[in-house]
N, C-alpha and C positions, 0 to 999 in steps of 0.2 A: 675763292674768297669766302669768307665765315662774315651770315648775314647777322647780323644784331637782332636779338629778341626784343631789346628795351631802345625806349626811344630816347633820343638826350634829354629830352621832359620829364621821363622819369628817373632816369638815371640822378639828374641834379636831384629832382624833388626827395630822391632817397640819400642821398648824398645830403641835403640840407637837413633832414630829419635824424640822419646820424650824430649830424654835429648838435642840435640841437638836444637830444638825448644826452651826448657828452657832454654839454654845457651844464645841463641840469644834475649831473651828477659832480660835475665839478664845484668842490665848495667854496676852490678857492676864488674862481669866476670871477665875481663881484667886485672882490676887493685888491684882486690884480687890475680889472677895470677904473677901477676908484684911481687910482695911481699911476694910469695910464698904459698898464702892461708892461713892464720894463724888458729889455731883453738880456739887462745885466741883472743877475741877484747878488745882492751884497748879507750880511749878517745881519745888519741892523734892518734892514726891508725885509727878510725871511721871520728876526722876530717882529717885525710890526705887524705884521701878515697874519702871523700868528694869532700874537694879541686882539687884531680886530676883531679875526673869525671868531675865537672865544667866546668876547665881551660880544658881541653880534647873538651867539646863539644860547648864552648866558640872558642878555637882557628878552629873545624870545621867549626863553623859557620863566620868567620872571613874569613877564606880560601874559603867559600863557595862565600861569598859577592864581594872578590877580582876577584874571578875568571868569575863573572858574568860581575862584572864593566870592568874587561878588554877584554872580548867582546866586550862589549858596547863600549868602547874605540875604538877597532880595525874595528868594523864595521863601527863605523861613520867616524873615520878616511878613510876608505877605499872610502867613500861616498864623504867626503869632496876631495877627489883626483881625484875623475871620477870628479866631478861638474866641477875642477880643470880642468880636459885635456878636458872637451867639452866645455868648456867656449873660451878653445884654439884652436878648431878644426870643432868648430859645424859650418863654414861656410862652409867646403871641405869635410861634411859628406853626406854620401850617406843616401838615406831612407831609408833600411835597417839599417843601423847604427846608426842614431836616433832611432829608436826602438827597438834596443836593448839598445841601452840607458836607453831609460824610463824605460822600463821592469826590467835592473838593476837596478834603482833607486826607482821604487816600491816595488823591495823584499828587498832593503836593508833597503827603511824605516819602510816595517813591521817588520823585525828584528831586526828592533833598537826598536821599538815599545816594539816590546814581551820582548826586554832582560831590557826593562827601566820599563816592568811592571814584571817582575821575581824578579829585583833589589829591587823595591818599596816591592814588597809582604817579599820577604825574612828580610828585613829592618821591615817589622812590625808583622813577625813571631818571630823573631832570640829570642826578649826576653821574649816571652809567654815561646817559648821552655826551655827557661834557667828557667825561674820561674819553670814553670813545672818538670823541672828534680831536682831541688832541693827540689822539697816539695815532689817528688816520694822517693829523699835521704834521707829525712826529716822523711817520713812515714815507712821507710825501715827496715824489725825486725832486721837487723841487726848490725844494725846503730842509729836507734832512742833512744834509753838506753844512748848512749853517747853523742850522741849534743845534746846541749839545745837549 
């Protein structure tokens, strides 16, 4: 008889971590659960399927853009307000307090920097990704039978 190295403990626990890893690469996951998993695919479910994943990873990518812009927003705002009160103050400032000036004014405009080149990168990723998840939908056996 052939003893078992792994105990049924870990066998499942590795067996449950696979399928988990599968799920997480699964895009369509979500929105087969949304619908209850069907065991029949029809044309019009394969394109709603579709459509959701899309419009899903469309509106992330929207959220994603907005949320970087209004850093960038907030930063430089904040930037423009210090310029703002030393413009008002810098004759009765002490030297310490000019340099903490500049100092803020150097980390704020590398992080205007980084968040205006986050913004740019994201702006010329957003629709490689969107191409890409559609021709992943496009190629998908579960799905390809029904869109044309």
């Amino acid at each position: 008889a052939v003893v078992s190295t792994q105990s049924t403990g870990e066998r499942k626990r590795k067996d449950d971590e696979a399928r988990r890893e599968e799920m997480e690469l699964d895009y369509l996951a979500p929105f087969l659960a949304r619908i209850g998993d069907p065991s029949q695919m029809t044309a019009d479910l394969a394109q709603q399927l579709r459509d959701d994943c899309l419009k899903d990873l469309k509106d992330r990518l929207v959220d994603m853009a907005n949320l970087i812009q209004g850093r960038f927003e907030k930063e430089t705002q904040q930037l423009q307000w210090k310029q703002n009160w030393y413009q008002q103050n810098q004759t009765t400032m002490t030297k310490e307090e000019e340099e903490q000036y500049v100092s803020y004014c150097s980390e704020a405009m590398f992080k205007i920097h980084i968040l205006e080149e986050r913004l740019n990168r994201h702006k010329e990723l957003a629709p490689q990704k969107y191409v890409a998840l559609e021709a992943k939908l496009m190629g998908d056996a579960r799905l390809a039978e029904y869109l044309s």
